[in-house]
BAVEX-530518 format. One record per residue (C-alpha): residue number from 1; residue in three letters; x, y, z. Coordinates in nm, 4 decimals. Each point is the difference from the previous one (the first is absolute). Layout:
NODE   pos   code          u          v          w
NODE   NUM    ALA          X          Y          Z
...
END
This chain:
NODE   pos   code          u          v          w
NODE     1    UNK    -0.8234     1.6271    -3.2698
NODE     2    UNK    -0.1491    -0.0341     0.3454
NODE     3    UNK    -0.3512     0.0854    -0.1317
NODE     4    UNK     0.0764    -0.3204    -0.2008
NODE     5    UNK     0.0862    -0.1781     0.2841
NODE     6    UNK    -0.2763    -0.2335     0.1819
NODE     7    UNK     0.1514    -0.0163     0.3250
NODE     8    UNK     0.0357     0.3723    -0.0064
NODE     9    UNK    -0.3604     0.0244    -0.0561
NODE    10    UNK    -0.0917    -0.2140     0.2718
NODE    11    UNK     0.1517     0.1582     0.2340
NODE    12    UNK    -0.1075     0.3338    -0.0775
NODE    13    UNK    -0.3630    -0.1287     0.0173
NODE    14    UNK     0.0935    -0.1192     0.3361
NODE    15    UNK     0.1443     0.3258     0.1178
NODE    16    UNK    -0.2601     0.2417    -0.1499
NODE    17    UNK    -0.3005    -0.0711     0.2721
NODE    18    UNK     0.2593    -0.0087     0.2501
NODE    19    UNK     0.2025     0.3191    -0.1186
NODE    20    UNK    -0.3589     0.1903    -0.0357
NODE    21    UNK    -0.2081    -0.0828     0.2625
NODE    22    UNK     0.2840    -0.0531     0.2964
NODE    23    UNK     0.2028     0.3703    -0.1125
NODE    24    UNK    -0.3633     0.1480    -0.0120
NODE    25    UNK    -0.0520    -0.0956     0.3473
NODE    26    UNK     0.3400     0.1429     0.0911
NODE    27    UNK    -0.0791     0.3415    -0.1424
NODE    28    UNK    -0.3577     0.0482     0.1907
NODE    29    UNK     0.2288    -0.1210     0.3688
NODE    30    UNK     0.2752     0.2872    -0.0671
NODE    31    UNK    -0.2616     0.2191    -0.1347
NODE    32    UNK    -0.1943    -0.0619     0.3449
NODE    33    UNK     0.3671     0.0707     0.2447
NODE    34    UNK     0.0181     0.3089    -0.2141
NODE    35    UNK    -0.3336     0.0827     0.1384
NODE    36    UNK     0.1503    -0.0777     0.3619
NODE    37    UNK     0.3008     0.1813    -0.0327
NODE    38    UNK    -0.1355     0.2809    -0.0496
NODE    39    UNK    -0.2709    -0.0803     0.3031
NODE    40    UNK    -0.2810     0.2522    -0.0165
NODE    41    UNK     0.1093     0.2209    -0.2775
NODE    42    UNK     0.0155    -0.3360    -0.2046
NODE    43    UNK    -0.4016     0.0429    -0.0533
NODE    44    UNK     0.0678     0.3400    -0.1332
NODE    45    UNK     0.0256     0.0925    -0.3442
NODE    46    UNK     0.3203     0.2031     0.0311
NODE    47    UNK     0.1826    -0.2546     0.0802
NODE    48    UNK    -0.0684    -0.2203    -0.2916
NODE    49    UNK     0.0175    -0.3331     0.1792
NODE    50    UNK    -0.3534     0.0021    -0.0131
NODE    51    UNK     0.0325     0.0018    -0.3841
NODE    52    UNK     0.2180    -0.2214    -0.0191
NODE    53    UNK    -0.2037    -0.2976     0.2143
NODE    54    UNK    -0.2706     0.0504    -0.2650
NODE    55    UNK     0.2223    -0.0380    -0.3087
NODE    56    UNK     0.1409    -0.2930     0.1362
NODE    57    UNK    -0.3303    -0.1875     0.1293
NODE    58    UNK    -0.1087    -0.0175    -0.3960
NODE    59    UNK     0.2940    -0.1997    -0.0395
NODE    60    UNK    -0.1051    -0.3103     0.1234
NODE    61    UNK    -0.3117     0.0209    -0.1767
NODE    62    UNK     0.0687     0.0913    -0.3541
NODE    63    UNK     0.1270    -0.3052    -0.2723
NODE    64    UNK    -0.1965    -0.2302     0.2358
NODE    65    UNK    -0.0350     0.0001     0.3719
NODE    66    UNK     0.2790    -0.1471     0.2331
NODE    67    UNK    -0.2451    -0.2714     0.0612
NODE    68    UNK    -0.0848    -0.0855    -0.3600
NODE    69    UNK     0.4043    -0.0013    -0.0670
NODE    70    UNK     0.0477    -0.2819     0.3210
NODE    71    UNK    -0.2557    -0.1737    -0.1924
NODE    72    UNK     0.1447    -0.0060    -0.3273
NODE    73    UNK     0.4023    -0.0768     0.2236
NODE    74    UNK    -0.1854    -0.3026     0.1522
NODE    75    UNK    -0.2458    -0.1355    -0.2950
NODE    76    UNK     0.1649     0.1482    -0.3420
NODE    77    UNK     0.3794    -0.0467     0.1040
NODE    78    UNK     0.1080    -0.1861     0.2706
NODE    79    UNK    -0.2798    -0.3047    -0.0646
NODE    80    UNK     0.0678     0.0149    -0.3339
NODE    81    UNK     0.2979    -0.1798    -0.0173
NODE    82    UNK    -0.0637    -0.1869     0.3502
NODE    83    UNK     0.2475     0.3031     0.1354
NODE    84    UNK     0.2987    -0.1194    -0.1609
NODE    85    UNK     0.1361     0.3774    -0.1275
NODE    86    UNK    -0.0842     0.0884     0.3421
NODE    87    UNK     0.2184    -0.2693     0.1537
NODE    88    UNK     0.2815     0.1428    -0.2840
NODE    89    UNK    -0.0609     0.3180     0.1334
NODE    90    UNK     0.0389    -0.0852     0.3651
NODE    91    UNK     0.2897    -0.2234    -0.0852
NODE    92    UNK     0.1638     0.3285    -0.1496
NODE    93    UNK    -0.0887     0.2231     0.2859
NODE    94    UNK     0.1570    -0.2357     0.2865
NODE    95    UNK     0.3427    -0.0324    -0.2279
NODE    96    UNK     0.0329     0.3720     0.0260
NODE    97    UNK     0.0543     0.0599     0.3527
NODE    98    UNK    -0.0112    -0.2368     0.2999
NODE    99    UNK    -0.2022     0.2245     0.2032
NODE   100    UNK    -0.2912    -0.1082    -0.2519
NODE   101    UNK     0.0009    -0.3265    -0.0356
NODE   102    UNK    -0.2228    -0.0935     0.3068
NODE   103    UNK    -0.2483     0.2105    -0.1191
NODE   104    UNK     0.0013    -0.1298    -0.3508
NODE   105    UNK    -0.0384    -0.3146     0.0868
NODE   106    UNK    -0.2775     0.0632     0.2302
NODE   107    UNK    -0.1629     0.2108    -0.2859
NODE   108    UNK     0.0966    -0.3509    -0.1989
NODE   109    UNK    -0.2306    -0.2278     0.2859
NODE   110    UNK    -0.2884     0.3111    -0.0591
NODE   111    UNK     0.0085    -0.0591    -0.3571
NODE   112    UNK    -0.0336    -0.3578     0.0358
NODE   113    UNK    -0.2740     0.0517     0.2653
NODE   114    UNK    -0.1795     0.2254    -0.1765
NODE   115    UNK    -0.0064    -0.2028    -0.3362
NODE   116    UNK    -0.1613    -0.2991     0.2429
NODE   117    UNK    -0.2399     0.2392     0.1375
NODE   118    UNK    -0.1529     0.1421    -0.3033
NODE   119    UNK    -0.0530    -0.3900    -0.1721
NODE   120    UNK    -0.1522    -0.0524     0.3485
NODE   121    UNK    -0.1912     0.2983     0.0769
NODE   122    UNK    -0.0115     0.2468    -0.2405
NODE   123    UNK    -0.1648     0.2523     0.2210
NODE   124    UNK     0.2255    -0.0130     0.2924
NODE   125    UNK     0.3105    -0.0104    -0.2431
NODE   126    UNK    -0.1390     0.3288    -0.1477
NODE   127    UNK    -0.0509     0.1369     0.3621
NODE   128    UNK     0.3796    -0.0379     0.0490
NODE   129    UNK     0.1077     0.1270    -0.3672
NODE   130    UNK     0.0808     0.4047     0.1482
NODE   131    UNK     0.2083    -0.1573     0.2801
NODE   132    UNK     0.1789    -0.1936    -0.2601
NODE   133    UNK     0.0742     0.2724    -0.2487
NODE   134    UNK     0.0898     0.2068     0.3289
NODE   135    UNK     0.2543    -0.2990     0.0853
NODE   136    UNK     0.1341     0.0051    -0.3490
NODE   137    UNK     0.0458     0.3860    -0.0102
NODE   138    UNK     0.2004     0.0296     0.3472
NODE   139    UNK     0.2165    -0.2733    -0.0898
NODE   140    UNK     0.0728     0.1452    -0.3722
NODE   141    UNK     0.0542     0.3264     0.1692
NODE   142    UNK     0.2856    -0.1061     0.1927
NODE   143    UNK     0.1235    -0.2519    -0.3124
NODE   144    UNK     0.0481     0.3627    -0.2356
NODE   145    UNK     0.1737     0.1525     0.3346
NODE   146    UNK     0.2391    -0.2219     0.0495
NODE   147    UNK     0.0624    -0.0505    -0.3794
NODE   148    UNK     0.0868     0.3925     0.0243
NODE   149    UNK     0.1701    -0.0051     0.2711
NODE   150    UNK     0.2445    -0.2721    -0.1818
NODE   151    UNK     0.0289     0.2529    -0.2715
NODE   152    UNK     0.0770     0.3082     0.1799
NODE   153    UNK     0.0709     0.0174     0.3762
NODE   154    UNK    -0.0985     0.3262     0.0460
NODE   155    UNK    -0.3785    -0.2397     0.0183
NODE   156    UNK     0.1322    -0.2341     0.2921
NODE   157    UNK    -0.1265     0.2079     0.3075
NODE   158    UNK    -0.3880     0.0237    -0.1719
NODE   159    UNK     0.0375    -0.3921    -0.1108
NODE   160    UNK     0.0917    -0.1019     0.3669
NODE   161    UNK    -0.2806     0.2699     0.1612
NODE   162    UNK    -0.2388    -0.2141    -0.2679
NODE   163    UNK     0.1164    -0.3395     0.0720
NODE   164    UNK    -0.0402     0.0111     0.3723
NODE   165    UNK    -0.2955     0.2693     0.0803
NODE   166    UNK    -0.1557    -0.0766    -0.3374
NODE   167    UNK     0.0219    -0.3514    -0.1454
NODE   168    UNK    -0.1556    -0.1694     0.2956
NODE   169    UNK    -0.3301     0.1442    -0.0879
NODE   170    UNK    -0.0026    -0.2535    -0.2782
NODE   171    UNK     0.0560    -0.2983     0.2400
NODE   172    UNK    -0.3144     0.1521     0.2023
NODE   173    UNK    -0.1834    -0.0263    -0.3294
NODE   174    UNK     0.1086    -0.3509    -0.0442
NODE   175    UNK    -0.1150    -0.0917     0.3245
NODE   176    UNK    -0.3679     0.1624    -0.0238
NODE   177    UNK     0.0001    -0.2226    -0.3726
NODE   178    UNK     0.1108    -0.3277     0.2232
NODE   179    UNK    -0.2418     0.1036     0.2772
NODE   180    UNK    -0.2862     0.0455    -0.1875
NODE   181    UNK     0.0278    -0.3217    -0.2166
NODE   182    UNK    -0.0608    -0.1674     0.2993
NODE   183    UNK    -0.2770     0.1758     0.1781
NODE   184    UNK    -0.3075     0.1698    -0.2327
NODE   185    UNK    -0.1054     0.3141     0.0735
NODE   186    UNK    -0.2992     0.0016     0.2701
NODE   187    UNK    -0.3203     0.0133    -0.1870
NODE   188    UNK    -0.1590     0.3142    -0.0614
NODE   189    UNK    -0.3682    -0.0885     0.0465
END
């Protein structure tokens, strides 16, 4: 039935570069405090954390790179409908907890931002699509936290480490978006 279902769909399309590209990302950063936690023996092979850093840094590159899947967020899913199942998304995220709805709505004013920006200036909207995904991914990540931590308590400690260590990391994102809308990037020649 939900296959069926055209909202469904569009909001799976939205979620997939998002889901892929920002979990990816995740994987290669715990893969790389493995590799501290072990300090020196992390470079060597008995410990496996070596190993496990270079199965993870495939991740982001396989089914098409993190960069290509910010592309497709900003250009294929969010543009496509002038970011209106974004705004439904965001709208859904700040009902679920009010610890999030700050940050949804700035991710809302990035959305709207970035839609200007790429009519504008395709290039520098492009230039700010990995911050974006980055934005949305942070912000999701504490939106399916607090939704389990509704569920089952034994979540709440984790949700509230997320929310307030965490989360901001999408407002930072949402402020290199705003700040580089308004200044271009130095030339490079």
């Amino acid at each position: 039935h939900l296959l069926h279902d055209e909202a469904a769909a569009t909001r799976l399309a939205l979620l997939i570069p998002i889901v892929k590209a920002w979990c990816t990302d995740r994987g290669v950063e715990v893969a790389g405090l493995g590799i501290q936690v072990h300090g020196g023996m992390g470079f060597v092979e008995d410990s496996g954390a070596a190993q496990v850093l270079r199965d993870a840094r495939i991740a982001p590159i396989y089914e098409g790179t993190n960069g290509i899947q910010a592309l497709d967020l900003l250009a294929r899913k969010v543009a496509k409908d002038e970011g209106a199942a974004m705004q439904m998304l965001l709208a859904e995220v700040a009902a679920t907890d009010p610890r999030l709805a700050p940050p949804a709505a700035r991710l809302g004013e990035a959305t709207a931002t970035m839609l200007d920006l790429c009519r504008r200036d395709p290039e520098m909207g492009n230039s700010l699509a990995v911050p974006y995904l980055e934005a949305c991914g942070w912000l999701l990540g504490g939106w399916m936290l607090a939704r389990a931590a509704a569920v089952e308590t034994d979540h709440a400690a984790l949700a509230g480490f997320y929310l307030a260590r965490l989360l901001p990391r999408a407002e930072a994102r949402c402020t290199e978006i705003a700040q580089g809308a308004l200044a271009p990037p130095p030339s490079l020649m």
